[in-house]
TORKOL-163843 format. One record per residue (C-alpha): x negated, y, z. Coordinates in steps of 0.5 Angstrom, whole numbers, plus 500, padded with zeros to 3 digits. Layout:
// residues N
XYZ
...
***
This chain:
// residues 585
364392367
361389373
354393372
352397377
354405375
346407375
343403369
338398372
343395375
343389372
336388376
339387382
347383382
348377376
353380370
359375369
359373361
368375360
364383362
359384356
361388350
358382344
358382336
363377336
368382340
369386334
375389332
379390325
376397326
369395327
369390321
371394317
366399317
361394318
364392311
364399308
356401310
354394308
357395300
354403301
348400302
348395297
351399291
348404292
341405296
338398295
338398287
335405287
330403292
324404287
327411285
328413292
321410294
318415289
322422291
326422285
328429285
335431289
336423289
336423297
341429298
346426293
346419297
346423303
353426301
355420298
355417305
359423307
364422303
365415306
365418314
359415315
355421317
361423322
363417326
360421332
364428331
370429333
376430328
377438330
370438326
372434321
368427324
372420324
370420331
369412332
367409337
359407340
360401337
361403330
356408330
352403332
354398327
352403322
345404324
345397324
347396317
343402315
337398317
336394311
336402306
328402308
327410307
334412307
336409314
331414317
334420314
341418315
339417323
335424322
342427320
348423323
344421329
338426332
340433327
347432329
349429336
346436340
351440337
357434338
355433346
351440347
354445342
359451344
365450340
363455335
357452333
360446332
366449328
360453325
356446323
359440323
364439318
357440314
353435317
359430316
359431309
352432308
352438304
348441309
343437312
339437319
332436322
330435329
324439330
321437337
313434335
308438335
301437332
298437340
304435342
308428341
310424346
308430351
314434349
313438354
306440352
310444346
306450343
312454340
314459344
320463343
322471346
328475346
327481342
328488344
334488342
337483345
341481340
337475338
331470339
324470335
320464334
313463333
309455332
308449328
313443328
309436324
312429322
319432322
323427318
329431313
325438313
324438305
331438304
334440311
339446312
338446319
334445324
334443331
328447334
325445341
320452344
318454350
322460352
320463359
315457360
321454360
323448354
330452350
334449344
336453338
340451332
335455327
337456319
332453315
332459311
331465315
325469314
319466316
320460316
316455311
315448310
308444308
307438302
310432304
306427308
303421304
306416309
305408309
313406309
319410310
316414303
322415300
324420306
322428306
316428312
313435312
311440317
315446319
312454322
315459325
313466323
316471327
323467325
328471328
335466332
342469333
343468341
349464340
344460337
341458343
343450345
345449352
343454356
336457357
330453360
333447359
333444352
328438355
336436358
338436350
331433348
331427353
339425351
338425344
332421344
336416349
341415343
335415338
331410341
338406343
340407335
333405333
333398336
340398332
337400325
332394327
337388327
339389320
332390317
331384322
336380319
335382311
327379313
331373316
334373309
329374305
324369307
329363309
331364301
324364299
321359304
327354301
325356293
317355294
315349293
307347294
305339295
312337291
317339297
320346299
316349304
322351308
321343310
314344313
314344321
311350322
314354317
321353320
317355327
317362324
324361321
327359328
322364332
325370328
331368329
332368336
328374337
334377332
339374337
336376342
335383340
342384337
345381345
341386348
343393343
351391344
351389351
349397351
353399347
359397351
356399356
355406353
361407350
365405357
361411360
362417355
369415353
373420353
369425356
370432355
364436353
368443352
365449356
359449360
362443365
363438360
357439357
353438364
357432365
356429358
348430360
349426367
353420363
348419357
342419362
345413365
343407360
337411359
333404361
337400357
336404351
328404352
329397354
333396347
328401344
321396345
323389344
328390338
321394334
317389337
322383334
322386328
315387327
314380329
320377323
317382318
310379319
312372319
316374313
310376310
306370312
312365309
311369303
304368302
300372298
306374294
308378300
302382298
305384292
309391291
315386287
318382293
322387297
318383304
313387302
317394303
320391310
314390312
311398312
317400313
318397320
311399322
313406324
319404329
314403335
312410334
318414332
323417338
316416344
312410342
313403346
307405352
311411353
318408353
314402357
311406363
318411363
322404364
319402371
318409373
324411372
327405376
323406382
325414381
333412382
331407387
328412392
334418390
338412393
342412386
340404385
338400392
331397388
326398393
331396398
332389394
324388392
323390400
328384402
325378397
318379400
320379407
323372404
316370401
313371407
317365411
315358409
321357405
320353399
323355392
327351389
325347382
329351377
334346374
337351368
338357364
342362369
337360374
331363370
334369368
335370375
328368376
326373371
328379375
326376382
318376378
320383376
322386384
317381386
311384383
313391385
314389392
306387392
305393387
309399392
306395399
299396397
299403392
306406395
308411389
301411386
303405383
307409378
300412376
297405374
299404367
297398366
301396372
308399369
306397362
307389366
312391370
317394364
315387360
318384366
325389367
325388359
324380360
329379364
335383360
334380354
334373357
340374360
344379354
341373350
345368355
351372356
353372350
352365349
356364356
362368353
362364347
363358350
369361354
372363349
371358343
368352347
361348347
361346339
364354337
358357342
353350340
348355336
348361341
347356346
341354342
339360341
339363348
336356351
331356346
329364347
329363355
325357355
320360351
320366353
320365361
312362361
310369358
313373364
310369369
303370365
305378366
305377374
299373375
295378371
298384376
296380382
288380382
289387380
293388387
290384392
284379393
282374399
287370403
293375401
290374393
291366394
298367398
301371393
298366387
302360391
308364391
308366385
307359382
313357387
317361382
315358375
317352377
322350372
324343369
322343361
328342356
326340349
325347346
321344339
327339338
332345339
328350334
328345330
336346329
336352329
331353323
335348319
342352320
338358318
335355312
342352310
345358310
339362307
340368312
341369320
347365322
349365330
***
């Protein structure tokens, strides 16, 4: 890879198309357990859906063992502890494909992916023995209890407390945890609670003493999953249940929810990809004016924009994960040092899983809601399955932080590696306004590569003016950051969606890599405008006067590009989707 170590790199030097990770470099492995989730999910959750939507007694926990009969709840587990041990690639194929099973999707990501992960990457090796194989199976089922009812994205805020007894011989629990997805059928939860004032995790039996659970939440979407609330009275936790060390459970929690927001952009693609399907299929059948409405102009611009928003978002996730996987490859997490340095490695692609966490929700919202609109007022109509899709898709911007935590974390946590010398961005953004200073002229942009180039220049541009002028308060300003990460996702996404498209082209040349190329062109081009409407916003927020009118001419020198023919391009895109009645690259 030729990324910087430190996630955020790709900010700073250009990426070579041969070093990223994409879908098209699946293995055997790999499809072959695309083709084994994607049977699963097609025999056995999507025929019961209406069943599982209305809490069909012991329904969830026995597709849950199901799944484990299969491995699909231990590709992350090791094998000593009876998990198939697959690479990130796998497990993010599987969540992808597990975004088409609705409810069971959430639970599946609570129990193979939030509920169990602590305990592969944080757990002592008798708490995994003790635990794993029966969350691989799915004869035990686990919860991940951190949101409180005065706490969600505020973690930190938690209320539950938790001291040693008398004794010594164990922890006792005390508080209330809300919104905890699998709690009405866990067997083990995951428990976040202050300890010394200080955040500590804990493996807790769902039946200790003490400890209840409330009715089930009556939720928009996601309804065929358990979502209760969960108290702790008095409930007493063996000491060697206690998660990593004392007082810094927020290392375990932060982690985790890196992987579950990664993981939740990979959920997002497939429920993308079966709204794609969905509506291009209904859209060829429907007919109104005697013709079908998939040859109506605006509806194959809907068709084409969903399309590449899916591509571009699917570019994105597996350049991650290659990137992810690289990193925690035969990583030893045994005993405290391991385990120490598992956290260190998952904390680097911590941009990028928040970066893949924001768009990949926000695209899928915008496919579901156009798909409604294909759909017209049958849309509406519990029937047709866009319908749920569409309910389904709303909580995605909120699980694992909302998208206005994850957008202020991206800019903040950049600027903090920058001056913790992990990543020389301040450096960069210093130097590119010393340039715009002097009296060069920026050159017309000719191509692609040379917006996504100018995208990240937008991006180290308008954090420049932002740190010259509010130095480090800049990072309390959040509708500054909520910009600048727009910018810094922007820029990741237009040059993941290239890359791919690049690499394709090395590989099989122009007429195999004709449809990705269509699709990278089609999304930068459209997508560039909108980040310069980003910064332009930022700059009268910053400066006023003749500096204002200085910065406003640069900035406009920047988005000088020769247009291509994006409408006639989205036209071919929507033809071969419609053609082929699903998303096709």
């Amino acid at each position: 890879m030729t990324e910087l170590s430190e996630g955020g790199g790709f900010l700073l030097q250009p990426t070579s198309a041969e070093s990223v990770f994409t879908p098209e470099d699946f293995n055997e492995e790999h499809r072959m357990i695309a083709r084994t989730v994607s049977r699963f999910v097609d025999e056995k959750i999507l025929p019961v859906m209406d069943e599982l939507e209305s809490q069909k007694e012991g329904l969830l926990g026995s597709l849950m063992r199901e799944a484990g009969e299969l491995g699909i709840l231990g590709a992350e587990v090791p094998s000593e502890y009876d998990g198939t041990e697959l690479d990130k690639i796998c497990s993010t194929i599987i969540a992808e494909e597990m975004g088409r099973a609705g409810s069971f999707a959430m639970a599946h990501g609570a129990q193979a992916g939030i509920g169990s992960l602590p305990i592969v990457f944080f757990g002592t090796d008798e708490q995994r023995r003790k635990y794993l194989p029966g969350l691989v199976s799915g004869e035990k089922i686990a919860a991940y209890a951190l949101t409180e009812p005065g706490s969600g994205s505020d973690a930190m805020a938690a209320k539950t407390k938790a001291f040693l007894s008398p004794e010594g011989n164990c922890f006792v629990l005390n508080g209330t945890k809300q919104f905890i997805t699998n709690a009405g059928l866990a067997d083990i939860f995951i428990v976040y609670a202050k300890l010394d004032d200080k955040i500590s995790a804990f493996i807790v039996d769902a039946h200790s003493e003490g400890l209840s659970t409330g009715l089930e939440e009556k939720k928009m979407g996601i309804k065929g999953s358990s979502t209760r609330c969960v108290f702790f009275d008095n409930v007493k936790v063996p000491v060697e249940n206690l998660l990593f060390e004392a007082g810094r459970g927020h290392i375990v929690a932060f982690n985790i929810l890196n992987m579950g927001r990664y993981k939740l952009a990979a959920n997002s693609i497939g429920h993308s990809k079966l709204a794609l399907k969905i509506s291009a299929a209904y859209a060829n059948e429907r007919v109104q004016f005697n013709v079908p409405i998939a040859r109506f102009g605006l509806i194959k611009e809907k068709i084409a924009e969903m399309a590449m928003r899916t591509y571009a978002a699917e570019s994105s996730v597996y350049r991650t994960g290659g990137l992810i996987e690289e990193t925690l490859r035969d990583m030893d997490a045994s005993g405290s040092e391991g385990r120490q340095a598992v956290a260190r490695a998952m904390e680097k692609y911590a941009i990028e899983c928040s970066i893949n966490k924001v768009f990949a929700t926000e695209a899928v919202a915008y496919v579901v809601d156009e798909g409604v609109q294909i759909h017209g007022g049958y849309g509406f109509i519990s029937e047709y399955p866009i319908e749920r899709l569409y309910r389904d898709a709303r909580i995605y911007r909120i699980f694992e932080g909302t998208n206005e935590i994850n957008r202020i974390l991206i800019p903040t946590m950049l600027v903090r590696r920058g001056l913790a010398g992990g990543l020389p961005l301040l450096e960069a953004a210093e130097k590119l306004a010393l340039r715009l200073e002097g009296t060069e002229r920026l050159p017309l942009l000719e191509n692609a590569e040379q917006l996504v180039q100018a995208a990240k220049d937008l991006f180290l541009f308008t954090l420049g003016v932002g740190r010259k002028i509010c130095g480090d308060a800049i990072l309390k300003r959040q509708e500054i950051l909520g910009r600048l990460a727009d910018l810094a996702i922007g820029a990741f996404v237009m040059e993941s969606a290239l890359l791919r498209a690049q690499k394709a082209m090395e590989q099989n040349g122009e007429s195999g890599a004709a449809r990705k190329m269509n699709m990278a062109d089609a999304f930068i081009y459209s997508h560039f405008p909108k980040l310069g409407l980003l910064a332009g916003e930022v700059l009268p927020e910053l400066a006023q006067g003749e500096e204002l009118k200085m910065l406003q001419a640069r900035l406009a020198e920047f988005l000088q590009y020769r247009p291509i023919n994006v409408i006639g391009l989205r036209n071919k895109i929507a033809d071969q989707v419609l053609a082929a009645a699903e998303y096709i690259v």
